[in-house]
C-alpha positions in Angstrom: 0.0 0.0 0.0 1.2 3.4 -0.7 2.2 5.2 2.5 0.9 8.4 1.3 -2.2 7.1 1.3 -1.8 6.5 5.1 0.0 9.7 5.9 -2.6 11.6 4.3 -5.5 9.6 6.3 -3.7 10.2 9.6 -3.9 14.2 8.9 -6.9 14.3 8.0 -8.0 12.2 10.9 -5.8 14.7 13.1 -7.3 17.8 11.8 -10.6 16.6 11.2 -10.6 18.9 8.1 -10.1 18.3 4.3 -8.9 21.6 3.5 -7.0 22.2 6.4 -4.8 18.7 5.5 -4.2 20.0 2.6 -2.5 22.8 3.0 -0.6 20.5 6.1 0.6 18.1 3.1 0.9 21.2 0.4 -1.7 19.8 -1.5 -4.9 21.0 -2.5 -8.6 19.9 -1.1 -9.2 17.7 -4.7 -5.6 15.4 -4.0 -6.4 15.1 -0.6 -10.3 13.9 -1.1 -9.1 11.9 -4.0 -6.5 10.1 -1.8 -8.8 9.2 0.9 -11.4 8.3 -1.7 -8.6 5.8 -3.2 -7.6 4.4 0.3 -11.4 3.4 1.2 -11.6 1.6 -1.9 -8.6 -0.3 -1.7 -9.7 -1.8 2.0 -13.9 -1.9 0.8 -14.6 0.4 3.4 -15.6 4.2 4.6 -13.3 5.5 7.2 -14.9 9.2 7.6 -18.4 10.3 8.1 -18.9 13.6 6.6 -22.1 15.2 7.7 -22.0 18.8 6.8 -19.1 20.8 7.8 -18.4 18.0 10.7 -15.6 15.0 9.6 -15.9 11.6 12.1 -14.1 8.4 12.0 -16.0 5.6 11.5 -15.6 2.6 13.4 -13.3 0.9 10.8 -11.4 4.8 10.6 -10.5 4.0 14.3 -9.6 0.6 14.0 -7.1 1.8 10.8 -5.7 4.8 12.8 -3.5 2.9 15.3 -2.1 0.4 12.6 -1.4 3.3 10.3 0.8 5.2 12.6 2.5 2.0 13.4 3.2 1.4 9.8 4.5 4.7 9.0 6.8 4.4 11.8 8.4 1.3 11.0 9.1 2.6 7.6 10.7 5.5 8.9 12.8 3.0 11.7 13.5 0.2 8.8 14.5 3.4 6.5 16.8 4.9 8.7 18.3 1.5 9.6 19.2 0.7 5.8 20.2 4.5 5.4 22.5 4.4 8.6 23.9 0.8 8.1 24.2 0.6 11.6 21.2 -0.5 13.2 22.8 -0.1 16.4 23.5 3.6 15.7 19.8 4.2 15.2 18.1 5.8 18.3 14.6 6.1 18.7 13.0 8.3 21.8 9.9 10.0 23.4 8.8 12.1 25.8 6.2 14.9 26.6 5.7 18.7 26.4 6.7 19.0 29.7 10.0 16.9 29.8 10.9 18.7 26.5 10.8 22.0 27.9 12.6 21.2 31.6 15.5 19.1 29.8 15.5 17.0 26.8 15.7 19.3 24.0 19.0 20.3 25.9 20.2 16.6 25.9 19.0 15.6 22.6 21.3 19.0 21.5 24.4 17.8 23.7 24.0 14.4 22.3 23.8 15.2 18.9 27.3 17.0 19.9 29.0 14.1 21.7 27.7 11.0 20.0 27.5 12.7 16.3 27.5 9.3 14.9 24.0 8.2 16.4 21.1 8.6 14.0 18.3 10.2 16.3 14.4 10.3 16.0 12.8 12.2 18.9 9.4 12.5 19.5 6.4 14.1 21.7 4.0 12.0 22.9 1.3 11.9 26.0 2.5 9.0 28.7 0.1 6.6 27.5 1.2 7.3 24.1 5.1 6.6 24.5 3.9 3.8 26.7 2.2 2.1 23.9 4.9 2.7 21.4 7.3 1.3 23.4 5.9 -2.0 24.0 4.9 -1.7 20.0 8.9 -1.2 19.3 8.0 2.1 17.3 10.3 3.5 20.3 13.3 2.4 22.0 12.8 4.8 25.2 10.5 7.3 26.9 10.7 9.5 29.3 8.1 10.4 31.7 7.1 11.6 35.2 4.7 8.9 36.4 5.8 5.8 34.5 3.5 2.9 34.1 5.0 -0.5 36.3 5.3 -2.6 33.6 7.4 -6.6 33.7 9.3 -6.3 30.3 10.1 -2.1 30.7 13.5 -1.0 32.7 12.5 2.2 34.7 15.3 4.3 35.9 15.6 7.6 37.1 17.9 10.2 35.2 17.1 13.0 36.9 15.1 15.4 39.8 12.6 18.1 39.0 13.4 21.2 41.5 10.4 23.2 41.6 10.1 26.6 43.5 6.9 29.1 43.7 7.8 32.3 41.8 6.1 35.4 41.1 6.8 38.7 39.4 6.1 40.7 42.8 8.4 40.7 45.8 7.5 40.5 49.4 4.1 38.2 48.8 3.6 35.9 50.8 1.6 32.1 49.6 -1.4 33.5 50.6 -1.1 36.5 47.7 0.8 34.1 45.5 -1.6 31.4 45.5 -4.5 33.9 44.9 -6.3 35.5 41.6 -2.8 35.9 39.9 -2.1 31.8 40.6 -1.0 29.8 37.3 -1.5 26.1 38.0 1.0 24.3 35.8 -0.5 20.6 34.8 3.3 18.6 36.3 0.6 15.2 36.5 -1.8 13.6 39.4 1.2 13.4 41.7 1.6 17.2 41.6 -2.1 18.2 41.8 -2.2 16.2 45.2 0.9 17.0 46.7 -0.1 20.7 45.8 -3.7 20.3 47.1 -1.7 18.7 50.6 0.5 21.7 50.7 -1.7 23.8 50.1 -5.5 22.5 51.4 -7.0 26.2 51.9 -5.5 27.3 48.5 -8.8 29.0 46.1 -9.0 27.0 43.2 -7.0 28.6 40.4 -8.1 30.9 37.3 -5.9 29.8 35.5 -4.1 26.5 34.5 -1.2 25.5 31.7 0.2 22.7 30.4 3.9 23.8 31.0 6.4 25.7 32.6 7.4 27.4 29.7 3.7 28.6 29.1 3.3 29.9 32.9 6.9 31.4 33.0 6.1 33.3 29.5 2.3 34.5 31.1 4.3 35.6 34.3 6.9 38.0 32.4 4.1 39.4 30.1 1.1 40.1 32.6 2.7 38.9 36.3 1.5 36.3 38.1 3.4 33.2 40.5 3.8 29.8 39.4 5.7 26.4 40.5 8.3 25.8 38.1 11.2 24.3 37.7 14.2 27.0 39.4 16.9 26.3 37.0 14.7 27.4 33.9 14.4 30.9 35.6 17.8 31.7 37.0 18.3 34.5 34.8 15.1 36.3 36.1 15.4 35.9 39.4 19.1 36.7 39.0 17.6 40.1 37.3 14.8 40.6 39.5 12.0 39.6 37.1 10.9 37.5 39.2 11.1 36.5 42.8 11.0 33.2 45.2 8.2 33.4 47.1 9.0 33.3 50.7 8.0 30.5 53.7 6.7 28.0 50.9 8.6 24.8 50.3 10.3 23.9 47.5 8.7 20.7 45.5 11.1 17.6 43.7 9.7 15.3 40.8 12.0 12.6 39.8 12.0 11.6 36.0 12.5 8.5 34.6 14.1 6.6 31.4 12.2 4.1 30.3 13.1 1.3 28.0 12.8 -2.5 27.5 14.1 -4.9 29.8 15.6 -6.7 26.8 16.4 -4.5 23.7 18.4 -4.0 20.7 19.9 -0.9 22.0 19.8 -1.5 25.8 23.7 -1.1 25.6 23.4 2.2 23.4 20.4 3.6 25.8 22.9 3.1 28.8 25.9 4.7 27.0 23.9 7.9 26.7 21.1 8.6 29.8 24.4 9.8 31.7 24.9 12.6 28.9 21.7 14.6 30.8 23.8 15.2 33.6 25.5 17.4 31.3 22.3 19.2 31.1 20.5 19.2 34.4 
């Protein structure tokens, strides 16, 4: 089957729009309904509902969606592994918003510097995501905040999350901090219930984000506190931008690697995890 086919099933399945996959893919509305069109014929089925303005999946749409993915990511793998001739070289890695942000864009940078050799494919994924491509092999490691326990996947810890309570005014105490200005910054379950222990008389907040980079960005343009991790605002507090916020404790997430037990590049995934110390 072409792959094309798929790739241009999976866009319009993720945008839930005809036109708006085409200009995604750089082609027009007629190429993209024509390839969808040729795709349902080839497996005798419909895969969209169109009812008006309003694009569904049908039953066999969903089923295809999973197995589509997975076939455009093993092409990509089995591509890069004939391209490379090193299958060993080849390494393939998730993790989410969050993680990206705190430290693994810096380590995927500092590895692409000390290990130039090493094809890379990095990706960003929910947990349950990166979960599921990791036992599918479309991944060879994750990492992630709140790992699944899972027999055949090695969990180790690469690193701690340091995370202080900021603000852009000085002299507030948690009551002020915690208050109308409050950006609650989505760290996972773990956070929302050490936070809600910490802090049981807290207002709910106006105002939640999924990352730190989000709330730090919202802080410097219209004020605010947030929790976030202290070495991705050292320069403002170092300028006065922004300030710790006094008498409230300091919070620590660890993060975790997280690969197959037994794997192709278990001995490759060891050699580089210690490269993020260089980074956090």
């Amino acid at each position: 089957m072409d792959l094309e086919l798929l790739r241009t099933f999976l866009e319009v399945a993720r945008l839930r729009h005809f036109g708006q996959a085409a200009e995604a893919l750089h082609l027009t509305q007629a190429a993209v309904s024509a390839r969808i069109k040729l795709l349902e014929a080839t497996l005798d089925v419909r895969l969209f509902d169109r009812i008006k303005r309003d694009i569904r999946l049908t039953p066999e749409g969903n089923r295809l969606l999973r197995h589509a993915d997975l076939l455009i990511a093993g092409w990509r793998k089995a591509r890069q592994e004939v391209t490379v001739g090193n299958a060993n070289l080849q390494l393939s890695f998730g993790g989410g918003l969050r993680l990206w942000e705190v430290f693994l864009q810096e380590w995927l940078q500092q590895l692409r510097i000390d290990r130039p050799e090493i094809a890379l494919i990095a990706e960003s994924h929910s947990p349950e995501v990166l979960t599921r491509r990791l036992l599918d092999g479309v991944i060879d490691l994750a990492f992630m905040l709140e790992p699944a326990q899972i027999d055949i996947l090695h969990i180790q810890q690469v690193t701690t999350l340091k995370l202080g309570l900021v603000s852009t005014r000085p002299d507030i105490g948690a009551d002020e901090a915690l208050g109308d200005g409050y950006l609650m910054v989505d760290w996972g379950l773990a956070h929302a219930l050490t936070h809600r222990r910490l802090f049981p008389d807290a207002p709910e907040p106006m105002t939640r984000l999924a990352t730190a980079g989000m709330a730090i960005s919202y802080m410097l343009a219209i004020g605010g506190s947030a929790y976030v991790p202290l070495h991705m605002v050292e320069r403002e507090l170092a300028t006065g931008q922004l300030y710790r916020v006094g008498e409230t404790p300091g919070i620590e997430y660890p993060a975790y690697a997280v690969y197959p037990v037994r794997g192709p590049r278990t001995a490759l995934i060891r050699q580089v995890l210690p490269v993020i110390h260089e980074v956090t």
